[in-house]
N, C-alpha and C positions, 0 to 999 in steps of 0.2 A: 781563726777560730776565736768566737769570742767567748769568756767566760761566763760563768751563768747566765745564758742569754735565754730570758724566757719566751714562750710562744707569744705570747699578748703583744709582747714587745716586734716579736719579729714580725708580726701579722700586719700590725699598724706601721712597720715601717716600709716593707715588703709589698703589701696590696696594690698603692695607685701605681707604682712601676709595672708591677707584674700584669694590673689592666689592660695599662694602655699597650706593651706588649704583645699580650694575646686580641690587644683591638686589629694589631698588625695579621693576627691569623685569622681571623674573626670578625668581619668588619660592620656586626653587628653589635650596641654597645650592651643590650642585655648576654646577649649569648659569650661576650668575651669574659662580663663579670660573672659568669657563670662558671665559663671554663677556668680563669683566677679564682672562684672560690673553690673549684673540685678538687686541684694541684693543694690547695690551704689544707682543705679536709686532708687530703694524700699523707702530706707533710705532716700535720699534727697526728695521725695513726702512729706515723715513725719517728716523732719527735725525741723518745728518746737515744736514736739514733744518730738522727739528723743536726741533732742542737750540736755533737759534739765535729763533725765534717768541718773541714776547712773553709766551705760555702756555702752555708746551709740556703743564702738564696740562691747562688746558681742552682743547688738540687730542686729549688722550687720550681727555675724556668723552667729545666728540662722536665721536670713530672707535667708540666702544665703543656711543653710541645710534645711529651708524648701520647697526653690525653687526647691532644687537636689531630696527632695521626691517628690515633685507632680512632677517632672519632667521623675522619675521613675516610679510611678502608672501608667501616662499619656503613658508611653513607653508600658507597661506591659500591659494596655488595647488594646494601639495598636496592639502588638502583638497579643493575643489571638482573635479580630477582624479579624485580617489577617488569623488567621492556621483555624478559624470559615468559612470562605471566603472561603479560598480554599477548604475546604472540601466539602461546597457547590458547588462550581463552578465543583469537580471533580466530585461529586456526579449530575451535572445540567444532565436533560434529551438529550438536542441537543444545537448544535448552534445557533440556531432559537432563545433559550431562552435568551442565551446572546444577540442577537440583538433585539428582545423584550426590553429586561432589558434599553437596552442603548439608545432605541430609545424614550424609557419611561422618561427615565433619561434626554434625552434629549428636551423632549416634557416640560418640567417644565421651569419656567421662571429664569433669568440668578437670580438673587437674591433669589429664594429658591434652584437651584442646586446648587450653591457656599456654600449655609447653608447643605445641605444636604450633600454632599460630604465631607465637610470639619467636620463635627458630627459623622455621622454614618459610610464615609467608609475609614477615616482617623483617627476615633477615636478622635477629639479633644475634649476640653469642650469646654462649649459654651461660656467662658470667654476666652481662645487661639484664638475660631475663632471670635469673634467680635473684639481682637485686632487688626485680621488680617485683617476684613472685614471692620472695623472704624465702627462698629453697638454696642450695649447695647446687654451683653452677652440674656437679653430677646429676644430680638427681632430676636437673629441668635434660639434660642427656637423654639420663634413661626413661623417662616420659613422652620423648618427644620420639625416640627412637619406637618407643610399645604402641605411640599413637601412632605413625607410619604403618609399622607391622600389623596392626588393625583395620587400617585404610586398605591397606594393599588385600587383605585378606577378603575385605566385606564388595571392594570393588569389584576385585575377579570373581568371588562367586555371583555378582549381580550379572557380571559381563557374561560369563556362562550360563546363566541362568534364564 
């Protein structure tokens, strides 16, 4: 532990190690200073935790390899959301369905389609998209959950209809 070590200090001494690091996960050179600057952002939120830790750079690696796994889950869901999708889509009865779908999707209000899109056909959590939305990862939840229950409501009456 060092004594009054402040963030400036550990940022500037901390970064190029912590880079070329995450280049090892990342072997993209923007995306790995991307992912070394999000673990920095991380770290200084908790700095006045952090500063006083035995390691305050090991906590940095590990914030920065835990960013790279849920960044990988988050990818990996994506994926299998999409090869799910399209097997839907190839398998959809007509194109009717797809303007059904979109017109349904459309018919929902901009603040549950923006949840609903951004959860279910983007795959995100619901902590990625309320950063993205500036909402309480709850509340992109319960948006995306009313715009489902709307879907499903306006679809089967069409289907019955």
């Amino acid at each position: 532990m060092e004594e009054g070590l402040d963030f400036e200090t550990f940022y500037r001494r901390e970064l190029p190690g912590l880079v070329r690091a995450t280049f090892l996960l990342e072997p993209d050179r923007d995306d790995a200073e991307e992912l070394a600057q999000e673990a920095m952002v991380r770290v200084y939120e908790r700095w006045d935790r952090v500063r006083d830790m035995a390691s305050p750079g090991g906590y940095v690696y590990r914030v920065a390899l835990n960013l790279h796994r849920r960044r990988a889950r988050s990818l990996a869901v994506r994926a299998r959301h999409l090869v799910a999708l399209r097997a839907r889509l190839r398998d959809a009865p007509a194109p009717d369905a797809h303007r059904e779908l979109a017109e349904a999707i459309a018919s929902l209000s901009v603040r549950r389609r923006q949840a609903f899109l951004l959860v279910d056909w983007l795959g995100m959590t619901s902590e990625e998209a309320g950063r993205i939305l500036g909402i309480a990862p709850a509340s992109v939840r319960s948006r995306a959950s009313r715009a489902r229950s709307e879907l499903r409501a306006r679809l089967q009456v069409e289907e019955d209809g």
